[in-house]
Each structure stands twice: as structure tokens, then as C-alpha cells.
C-alpha positions in Angstrom: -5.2 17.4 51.0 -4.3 20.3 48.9 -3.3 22.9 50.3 -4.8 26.6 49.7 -2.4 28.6 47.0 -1.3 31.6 49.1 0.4 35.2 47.9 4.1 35.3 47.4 6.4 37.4 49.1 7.0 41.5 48.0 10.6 40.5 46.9 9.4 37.8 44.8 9.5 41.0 41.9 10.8 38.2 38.8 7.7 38.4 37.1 7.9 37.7 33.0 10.7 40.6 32.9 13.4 38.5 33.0 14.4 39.1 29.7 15.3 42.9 31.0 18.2 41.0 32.3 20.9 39.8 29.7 22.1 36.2 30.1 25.8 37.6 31.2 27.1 40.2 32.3 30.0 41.4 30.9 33.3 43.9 32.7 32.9 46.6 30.3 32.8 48.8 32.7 31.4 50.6 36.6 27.6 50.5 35.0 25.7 47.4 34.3 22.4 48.6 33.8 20.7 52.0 33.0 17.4 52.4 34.6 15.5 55.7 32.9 17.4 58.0 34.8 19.3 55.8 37.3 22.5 53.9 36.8 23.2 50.3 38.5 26.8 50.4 39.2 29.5 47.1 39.3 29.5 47.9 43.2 25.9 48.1 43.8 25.5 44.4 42.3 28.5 43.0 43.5 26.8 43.9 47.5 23.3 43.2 46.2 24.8 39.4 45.3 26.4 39.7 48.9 22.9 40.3 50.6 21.4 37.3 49.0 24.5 35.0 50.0 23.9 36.1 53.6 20.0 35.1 53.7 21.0 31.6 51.9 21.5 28.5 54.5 25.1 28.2 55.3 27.0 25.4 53.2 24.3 25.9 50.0 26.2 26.6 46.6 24.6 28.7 44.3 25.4 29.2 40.9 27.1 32.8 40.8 25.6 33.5 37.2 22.2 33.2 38.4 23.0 35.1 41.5 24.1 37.8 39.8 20.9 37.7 37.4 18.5 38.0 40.4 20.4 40.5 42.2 20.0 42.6 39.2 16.4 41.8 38.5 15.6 42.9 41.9 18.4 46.2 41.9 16.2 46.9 38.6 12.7 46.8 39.9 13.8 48.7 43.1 15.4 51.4 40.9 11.7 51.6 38.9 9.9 51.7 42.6 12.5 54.3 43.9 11.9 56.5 40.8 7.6 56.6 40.8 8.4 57.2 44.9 10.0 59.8 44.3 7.8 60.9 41.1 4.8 60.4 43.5 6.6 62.7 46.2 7.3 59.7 48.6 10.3 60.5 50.6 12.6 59.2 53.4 13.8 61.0 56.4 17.1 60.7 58.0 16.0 60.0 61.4 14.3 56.7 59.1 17.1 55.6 58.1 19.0 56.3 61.0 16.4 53.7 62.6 16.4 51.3 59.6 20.3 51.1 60.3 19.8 50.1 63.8 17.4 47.5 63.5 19.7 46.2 60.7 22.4 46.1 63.5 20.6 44.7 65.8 19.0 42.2 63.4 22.5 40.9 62.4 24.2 41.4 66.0 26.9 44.3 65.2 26.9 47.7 66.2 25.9 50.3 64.1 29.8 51.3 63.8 30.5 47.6 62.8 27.9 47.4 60.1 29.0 50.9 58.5 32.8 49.1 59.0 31.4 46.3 56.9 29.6 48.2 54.2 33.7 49.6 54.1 35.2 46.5 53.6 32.9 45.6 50.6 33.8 48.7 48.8 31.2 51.1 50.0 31.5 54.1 52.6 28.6 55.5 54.8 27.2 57.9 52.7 26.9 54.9 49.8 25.1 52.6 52.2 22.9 55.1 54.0 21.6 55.8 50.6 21.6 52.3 50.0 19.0 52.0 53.0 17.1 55.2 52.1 16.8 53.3 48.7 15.6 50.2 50.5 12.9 52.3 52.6 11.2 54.0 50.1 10.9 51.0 47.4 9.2 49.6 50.4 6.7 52.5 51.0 6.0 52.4 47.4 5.0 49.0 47.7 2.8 50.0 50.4 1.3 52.5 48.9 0.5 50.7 45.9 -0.9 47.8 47.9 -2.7 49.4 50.3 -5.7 50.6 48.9 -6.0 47.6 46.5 -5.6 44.8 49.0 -8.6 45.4 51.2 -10.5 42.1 51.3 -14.3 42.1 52.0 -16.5 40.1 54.6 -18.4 38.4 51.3 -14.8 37.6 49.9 -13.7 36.3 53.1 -16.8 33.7 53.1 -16.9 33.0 49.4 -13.1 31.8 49.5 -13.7 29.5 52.9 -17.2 28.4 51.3 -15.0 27.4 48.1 -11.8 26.1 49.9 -14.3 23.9 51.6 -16.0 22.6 49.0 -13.0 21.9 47.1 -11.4 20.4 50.1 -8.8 22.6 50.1 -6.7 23.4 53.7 -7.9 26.4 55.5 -5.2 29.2 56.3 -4.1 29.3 59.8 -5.9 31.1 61.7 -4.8 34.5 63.2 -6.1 36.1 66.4 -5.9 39.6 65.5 -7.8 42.8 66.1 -9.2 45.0 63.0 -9.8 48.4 62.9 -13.1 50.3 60.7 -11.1 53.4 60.2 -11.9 56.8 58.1 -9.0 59.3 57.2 -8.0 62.5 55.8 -5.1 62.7 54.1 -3.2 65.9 52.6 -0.7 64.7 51.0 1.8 68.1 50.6 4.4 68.8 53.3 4.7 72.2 53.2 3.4 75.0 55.9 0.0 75.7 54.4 -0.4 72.1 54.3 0.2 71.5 58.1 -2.1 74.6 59.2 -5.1 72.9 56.9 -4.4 69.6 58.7 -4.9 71.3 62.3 -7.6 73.2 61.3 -9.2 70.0 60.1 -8.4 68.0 63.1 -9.8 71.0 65.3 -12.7 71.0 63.5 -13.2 67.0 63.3 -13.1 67.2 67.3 -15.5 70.1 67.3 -18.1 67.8 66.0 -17.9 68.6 62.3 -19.1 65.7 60.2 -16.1 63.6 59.7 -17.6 62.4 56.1 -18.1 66.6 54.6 -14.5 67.5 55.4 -13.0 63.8 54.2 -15.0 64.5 50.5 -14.3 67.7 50.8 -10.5 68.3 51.4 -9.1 65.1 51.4 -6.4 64.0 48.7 -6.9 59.9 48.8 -8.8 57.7 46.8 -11.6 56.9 50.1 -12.7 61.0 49.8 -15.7 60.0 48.0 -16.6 57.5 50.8 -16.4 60.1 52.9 -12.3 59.0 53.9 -13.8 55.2 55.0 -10.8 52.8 54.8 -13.3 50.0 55.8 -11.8 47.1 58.1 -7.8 47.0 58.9 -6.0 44.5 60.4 -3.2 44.7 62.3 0.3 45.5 59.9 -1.5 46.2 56.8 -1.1 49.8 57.6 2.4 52.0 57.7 3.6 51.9 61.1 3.0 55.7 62.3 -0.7 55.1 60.7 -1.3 52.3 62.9 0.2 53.3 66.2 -1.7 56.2 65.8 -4.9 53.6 65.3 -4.4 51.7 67.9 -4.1 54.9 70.7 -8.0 55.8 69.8 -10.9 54.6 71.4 -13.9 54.5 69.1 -16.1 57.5 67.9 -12.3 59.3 69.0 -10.5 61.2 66.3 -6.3 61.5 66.1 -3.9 64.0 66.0 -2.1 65.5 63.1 0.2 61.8 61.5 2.7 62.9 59.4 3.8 59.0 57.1 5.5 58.7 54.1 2.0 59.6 51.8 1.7 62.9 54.0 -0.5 64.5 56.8 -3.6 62.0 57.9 -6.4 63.1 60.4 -7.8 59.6 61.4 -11.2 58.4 63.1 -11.9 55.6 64.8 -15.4 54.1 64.2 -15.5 50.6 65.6 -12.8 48.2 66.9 -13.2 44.0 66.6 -11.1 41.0 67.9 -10.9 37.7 66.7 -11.9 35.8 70.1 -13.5 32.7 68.8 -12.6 29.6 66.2 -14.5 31.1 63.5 -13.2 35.2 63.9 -9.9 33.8 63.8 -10.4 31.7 60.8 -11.9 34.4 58.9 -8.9 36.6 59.9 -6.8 34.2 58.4 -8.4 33.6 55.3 -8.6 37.8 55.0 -4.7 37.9 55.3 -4.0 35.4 52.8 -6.3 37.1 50.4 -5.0 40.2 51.3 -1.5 39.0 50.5 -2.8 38.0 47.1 -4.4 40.8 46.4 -1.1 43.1 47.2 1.6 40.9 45.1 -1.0 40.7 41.8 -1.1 44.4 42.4 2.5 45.1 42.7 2.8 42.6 39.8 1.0 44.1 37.7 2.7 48.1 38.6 6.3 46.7 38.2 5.1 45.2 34.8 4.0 48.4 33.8 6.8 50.0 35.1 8.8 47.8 33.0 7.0 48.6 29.8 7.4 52.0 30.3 11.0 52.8 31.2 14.3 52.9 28.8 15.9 50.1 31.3 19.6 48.9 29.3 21.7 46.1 30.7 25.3 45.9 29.7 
């Protein structure tokens, strides 16, 4: 049978830019590549080409050229994410990357003090590879928060794509017991002290029994306000972590607490809760996610594209 095309993954960035990446790459000196208003420095590629030799099977031989043309093809397109973060006003904590630095320890069984001791060794100190991470973190958030809104997957696509699968006799997904979440938000987006009073006074008056949908269209700053802050149907890891957690403490008709994430302040309501507890739920849940993960890496394919076209990007 044929099997059912699924999305590719969020560092699968090598679109049809590689031609932002010259065919060598040449010692002239610390900077290989200019990115608008970011450099790419010798050292940053040399431990970006590092990374990928560490997730490759042990004993495979790559061809160093071509490592060192995807390393800078992805060092490029996180440099573009990093700058419309921060453009956007995304930002990342230290206590994040503190974290991100831990699991990274843990992941690769070292201590924290032995991965900072590593980072040393291949010609960077702490403050270089915290940054590194920080980097890291908020490329990823601006994936997120392109993604999110634009990979929401409805019920009728769900059943038009397993009617057509099907029918074509292509294989099904795997299916995925899950729970899903019909979720409406308000989000202020500003970090500042006016900001934070608004988003208590909001939440107060949410649980005072003001209608959810007035204050969402009224003072909301996210694309749902006009549907009065409905997110529709979320599955479990589609959202940022603190979103979800927060999701997941609320019983229905129940409305959160003040969550501060990377896009700023969110007041969330719970309005129904589902689980996949049968053959056909969970085969719709699987079908959702790989749509879902379609959805996202067209999405993020088409931002870095633009990105592309629109920054001064020079590789020496």
C-alpha cells in the first residue's frame, strides 16, 4: 500500500534557499555569513557541524563539505527566526535557559558543569553557549508562534482526508489516544506593569461572570479576538508548555489564572474537554496530528521563504 505523505520535521528548514549558501566556504576570515544585522561567526559553524556529527549514527561518514553547507543553512534560517522573535518582542528568560541547559545535560548524561566544560573545549565559554541556547529557544518559539494559529485542523478536514486516504487506498496514520481541549483565551501581549494589572483585572472579571467572548473582542491582542478569543479544539503538545499545563489544571466552564509564555499574559477558559477512547476517536486524532504537522511545516516554509526574500543575507 502507499503509505499517507506526512509533514516533515521543524529543522527540515532547506527549502529552495539553498542557493543563500555558497558552494565553499572559504578562510577569509571569523565571519562566514552576514545575516541583516547578525553575523555567523567560523566558531558558531564549526559547533553547529559538531551538533549534527553527534545526532548521526556512530561509524556514518559524511561528507564535511555538505556538513558544513547544512550547518549554515540551518545557522542562517535560525538567525532570520531569532531576528522577527525578537522584532515580534519574543524573548527568553534566564531561568529558560537555565532549564534548557539541564535537560540538555540530562539528555546527553553530563552534568551541567561537564557540558559548559565541553562547550570550552570546542572553543566556546559559558556566556557564548548560554546564548547559543537562548538562540536555540527563541527560534523555537517563533516557530511556534507562527505555527500555531495556522495549524489548527478542522473536524470536516479530519473526515475529508480519512474519506480520501480511503478511497485512494492509502495507509491511515497511527492512531493516538489523546485528549483535546476547546479552549478560548485572552492574550495581552506587553510585559510591562500596566499590562499585568489589565490581565488581573480581566481574569477577576472573567470569574465574576463577565461574558468571556465581550472582554476577548474587546481587549484581547491575538488573532481569535473576533471569535470572541475561541482557539477551537487543542490537542495535547500543540500548545507552549506553560499554555498547556495551565489547560490541563481547569475543569470545564473554569477560567485560569494570569499565564505569562513567550507571546505574553493569557487569561484562558476552558469550555469542553474530549478523549480519544474508542478505535475511531483515536484514528481521527491521528489523522488531525498529521495534518496538523503539515499544516505547520508549509507554514513555517513559506515564513522562512519570505524571510529569505527579504533580508541582506551574504555568505563568504
Amino acid at each position: 500500500m502507499k503509505r499517507l505523505t506526512q509533514g516533515v520535521g521543524i529543522i527540515a528548514l532547506a527549502l529552495a534557499v539553498q542557493s543563500a549558501v555558497a558552494a565553499d566556504i572559504k578562510p577569509v576570515d571569523s565571519i562566514v555569513a552576514v545575516v541583516d544585522n547578525a553575523v555567523i561567526t567560523r566558531q558558531d559553524l564549526s559547533n553547529a557541524v559538531s551538533q549534527i556529527q553527534r545526532q548521526q549514527p556512530k561509524g556514518s561518514k559524511a561528507d564535511q563539505a555538505a556538513l558544513q553547507q547544512q550547518a549554515l543553512l540551518q545557522l542562517v534560517n535560525q538567525s532570520l527566526l531569532v531576528q522577527a522573535a525578537q522584532r515580534s518582542g519574543l524573548s527568553v528568560s534566564e531561568a529558560e535557559i537555565d532549564a534548557e541547559v539541564a535537560r540538555m545535560a540530562q539528555a546527553q548524561k553530563l552534568s551541567v558543569a561537564q557540558l559548559y566544560q565541553r562547550a570550552a573545549k570546542e572553543g566556546g565559554n559559558r556566556a557564548t553557549f548560554r546564548r547559543t541556547v537562548g538562540n536555540n529557544l527563541l527560534a523555537q518559539n517563533m516557530q511556534k508562534s507562527i505555527t500555531m494559529e495556522q495549524s489548527k485542523v478542522s473536524d470536516a478536514e479530519v473526515d475529508a482526508a480519512i474519506a480520501r486516504a480511503q478511497q485512494q487506498g492509502l495507509m491511515l496514520p497511527e492512531g493516538i489516544v489523546t485528549h483535546q481541549y476547546h479552549v478560548q483565551h485572552i492574550l495581552i501581549k506587553d510585559d510591562t506593569e500596566a499590562s499585568r494589572k489589565l490581565i488581573n483585572q480581566l481574569q477577576a472579571q472573567a470569574r465574576s461572570g463577565a461574558e468571556f467572548e465581550k472582554l476577548a473582542r474587546r481587549y484581547s491582542q491575538d488573532g481569535s479576538a473576533a471569535q470572541g478569543g475561541d482557539l477551537g479544539w487543542i490537542a495535547e503538545g500543540q500548545t507552549v508548555a506553560p499554555f498547556e499545563a495551565a489547560v490541563k489544571a481547569l475543569q470545564p466552564g473554569q477560567v485560569s489564572q494570569p499565564v505569562r509564555s513567550q507571546f505574553g499574559w493569557h487569561i484562558i477558559r476552558l469550555v469542553e474537554i474530549k478523549s480519544a477512547d474508542t478505535p475511531q476517536e483515536r484514528l481521527r486524532n491521528g489523522m488531525r496530528a498529521a495534518l496538523s504537522e503539515e499544516k505547520s511545516a508549509q507554514a513555517l516554509q513559506n515564513t522562512l521563504r519570505q524571510l529569505h526574500e527579504q533580508a541582506f543575507i551574504q555568505v563568504r
